[in-house]
N, C-alpha and C positions, 0 to 999 in steps of 0.2 A: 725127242718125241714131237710129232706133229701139231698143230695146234688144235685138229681135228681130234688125235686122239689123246691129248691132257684134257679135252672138254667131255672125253666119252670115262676119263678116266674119273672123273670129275661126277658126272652125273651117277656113275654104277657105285662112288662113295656115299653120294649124297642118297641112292636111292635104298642104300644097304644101312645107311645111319640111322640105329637105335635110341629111342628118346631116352631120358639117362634115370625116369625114372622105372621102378618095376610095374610090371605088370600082371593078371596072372587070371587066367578063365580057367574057371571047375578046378580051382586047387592048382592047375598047373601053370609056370613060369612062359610068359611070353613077351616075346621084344615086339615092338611093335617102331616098323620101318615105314619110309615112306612108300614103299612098294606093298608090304601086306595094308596099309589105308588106300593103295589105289591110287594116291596123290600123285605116281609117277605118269602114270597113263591116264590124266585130265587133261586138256586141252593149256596153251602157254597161258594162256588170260586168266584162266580161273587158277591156275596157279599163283599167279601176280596176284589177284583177289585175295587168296588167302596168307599170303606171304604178307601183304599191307594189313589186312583185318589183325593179324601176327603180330607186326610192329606198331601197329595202332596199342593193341594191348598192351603193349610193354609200356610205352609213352605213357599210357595213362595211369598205368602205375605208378604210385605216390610214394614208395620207397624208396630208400637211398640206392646212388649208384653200385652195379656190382664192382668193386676192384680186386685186383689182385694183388695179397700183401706187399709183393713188389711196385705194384703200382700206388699204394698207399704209402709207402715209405716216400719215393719219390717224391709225391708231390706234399709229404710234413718235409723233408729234405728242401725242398723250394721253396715253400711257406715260413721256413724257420731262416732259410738265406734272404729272403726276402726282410722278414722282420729284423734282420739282423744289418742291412745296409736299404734303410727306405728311400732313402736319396739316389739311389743306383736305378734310375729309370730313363726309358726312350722314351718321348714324346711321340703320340700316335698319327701326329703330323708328319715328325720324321720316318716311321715304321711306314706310314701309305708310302711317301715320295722314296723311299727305298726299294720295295715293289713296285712302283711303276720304272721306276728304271732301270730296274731287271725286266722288264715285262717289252719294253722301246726295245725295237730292230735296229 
């Protein structure tokens, strides 16, 4: 597929994507998409406005991160390897100068 059309395929996802929770006017069940808000047919800027106003809100929420129990396991998996050999580290000195020497042509 063209790049033109994974990005058209892309937006007719995004503009058909249902918020996950319910909704429902006069009794009756309704999805509510970025297309039935109109969101898809706002100008790029004011969608960027609302996309940042979006992620501002998330940021400023003071709850814990969401993870995925897979993602939770993970990182007790690392936290418990870690406590278990604390001697086993890279100095951050050596981590930079290891990136820059990937980074040199």
């Amino acid at each position: 597929m063209s790049q033109s059309g994974e990005r058209k395929a892309r937006q007719e996802s995004a503009s058909s994507l249902a918020l996950s929770y319910p909704l429902s006017f006069g009794g009756y069940p309704m999805s509510v998409t970025l297309s039935s808000l109109g969101l898809d047919r706002l100008p790029r800027a004011e969608r960027l406005e609302i996309v940042q106003a979006l992620w501002d809100s998330i940021a400023a929420d003071s709850g814990p991160p969401l993870l995925t129990d897979a993602q939770r396991i993970e990182l007790e998996r690392r936290a418990d390897e870690d406590d278990a050999d604390p001697d086993n580290v890279v100095a951050w000195e050596d981590v930079q100068a290891r990136i820059q020497a990937r980074l040199r042509p």
